[in-house]
C-alpha positions in Angstrom: 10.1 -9.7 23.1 8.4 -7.3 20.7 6.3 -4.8 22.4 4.7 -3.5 19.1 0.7 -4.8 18.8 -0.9 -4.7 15.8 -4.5 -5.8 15.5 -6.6 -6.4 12.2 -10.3 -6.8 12.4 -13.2 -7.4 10.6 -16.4 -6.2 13.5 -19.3 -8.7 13.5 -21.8 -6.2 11.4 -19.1 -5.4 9.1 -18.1 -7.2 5.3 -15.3 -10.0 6.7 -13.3 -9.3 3.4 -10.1 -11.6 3.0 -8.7 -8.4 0.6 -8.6 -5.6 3.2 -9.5 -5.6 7.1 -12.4 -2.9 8.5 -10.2 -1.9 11.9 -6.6 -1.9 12.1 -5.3 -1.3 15.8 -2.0 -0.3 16.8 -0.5 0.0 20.1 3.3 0.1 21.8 6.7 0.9 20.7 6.1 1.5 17.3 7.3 3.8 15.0 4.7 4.8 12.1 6.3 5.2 8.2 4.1 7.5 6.0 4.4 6.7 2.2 3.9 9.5 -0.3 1.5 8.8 -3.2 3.9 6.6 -5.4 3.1 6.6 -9.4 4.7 4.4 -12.3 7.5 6.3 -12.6 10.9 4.3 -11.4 14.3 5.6 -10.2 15.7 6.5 -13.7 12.3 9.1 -14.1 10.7 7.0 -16.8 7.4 6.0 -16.6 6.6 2.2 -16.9 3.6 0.7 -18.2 2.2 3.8 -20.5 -1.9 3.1 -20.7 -1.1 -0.2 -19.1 -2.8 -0.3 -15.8 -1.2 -3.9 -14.7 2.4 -2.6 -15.5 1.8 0.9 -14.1 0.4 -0.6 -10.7 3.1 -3.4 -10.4 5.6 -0.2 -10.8 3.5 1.6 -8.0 4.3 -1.2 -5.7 7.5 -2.2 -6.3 8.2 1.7 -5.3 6.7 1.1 -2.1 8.3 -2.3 -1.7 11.7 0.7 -2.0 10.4 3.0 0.2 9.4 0.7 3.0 12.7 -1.7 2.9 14.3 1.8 3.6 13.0 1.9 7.2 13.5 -2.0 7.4 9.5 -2.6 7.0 8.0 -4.7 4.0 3.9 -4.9 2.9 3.4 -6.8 6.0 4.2 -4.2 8.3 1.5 -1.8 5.9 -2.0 -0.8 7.7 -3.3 1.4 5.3 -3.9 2.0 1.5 -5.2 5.0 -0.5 -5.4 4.3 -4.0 -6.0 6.5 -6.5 -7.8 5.2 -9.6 -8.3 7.6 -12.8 -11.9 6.7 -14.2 -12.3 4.2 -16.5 -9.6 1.8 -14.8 -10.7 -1.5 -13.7 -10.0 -2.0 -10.1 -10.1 -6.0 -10.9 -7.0 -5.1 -13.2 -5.4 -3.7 -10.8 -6.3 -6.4 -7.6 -4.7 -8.8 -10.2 -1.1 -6.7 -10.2 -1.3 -7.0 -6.3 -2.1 -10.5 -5.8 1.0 -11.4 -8.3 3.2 -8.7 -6.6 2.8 -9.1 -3.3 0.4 -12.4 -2.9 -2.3 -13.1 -0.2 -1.2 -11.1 3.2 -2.6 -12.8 6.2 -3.6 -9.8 7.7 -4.8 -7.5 5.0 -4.4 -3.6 5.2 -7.0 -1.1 5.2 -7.9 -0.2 1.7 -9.8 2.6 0.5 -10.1 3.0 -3.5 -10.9 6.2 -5.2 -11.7 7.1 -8.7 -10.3 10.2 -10.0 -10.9 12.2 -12.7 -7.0 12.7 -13.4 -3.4 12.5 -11.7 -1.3 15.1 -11.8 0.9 13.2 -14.3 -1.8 12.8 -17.0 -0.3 9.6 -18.3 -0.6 8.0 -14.6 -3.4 5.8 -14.1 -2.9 5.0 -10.6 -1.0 6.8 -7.1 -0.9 5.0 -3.7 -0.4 5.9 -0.7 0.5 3.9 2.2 0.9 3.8 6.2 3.0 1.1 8.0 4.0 0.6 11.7 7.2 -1.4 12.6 9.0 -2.2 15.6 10.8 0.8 17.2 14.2 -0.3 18.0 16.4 1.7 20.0 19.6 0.7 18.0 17.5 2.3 15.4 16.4 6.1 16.7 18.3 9.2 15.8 
């Protein structure tokens, strides 16, 4: 029986969004994964999408997708989003490339969206960052 509780919210007096949730809660034995900012740049260096927002954000989250399968987590273990946007992006662009990458999620993360002026690749458009929690299990602690 798990022992891990996560809770997503939406507060009467807040937006009830079906894109991102308002309160995320989180409480047993969990184990929390931090995600450094991820760009469009895949395993072999390259960058994908060049001034292509859809390809460069797809890219982003398939390299999350990577870094969570390697602590046996996936998007519906994630709580939290930071996304990077550099100005002049569309944000609806970039909603598309995560409704055809990873679909509807029940319970929706926290999201928070900023515009940028730049990244410190200056042929990224976008970075995310992401928190997830997942199951501790003792077969898995070092």
């Amino acid at each position: 029986m798990s022992r891990l509780k996560v809770k997503h919210s939406n507060p009467e007096g807040l937006f009830d969004s079906r894109v991102f949730s308002q309160v995320v809660t989180v409480s047993g034995n969990a184990k929390t994964i931090y995600i450094g900012g991820q760009n469009a740049i895949n395993s072999e260096g390259q960058l994908i999408g060049r001034d292509n927002l859809e390809l460069q954000t797809k890219q982003v989250l398939e390299n999350i997708k990577i870094a969570l399968a390697s602590e046996n987590a996936t998007f519906n273990d994630v709580i939290k989003l930071n996304i990077y946007m550099v100005n002049g992006c569309d944000p609806a662009v970039g909603l598309k490339s995560f409704k055809e990458t990873i679909g509807e999620m029940e319970k929706p993360p926290l999201i928070t969206v900023l515009k940028v002026a730049g990244l410190t690749n200056p042929l990224c458009l976008i970075e995310i960052d992401a928190i997830a929690v997942a199951e501790e299990r003792e077969d898995c602690m070092e």
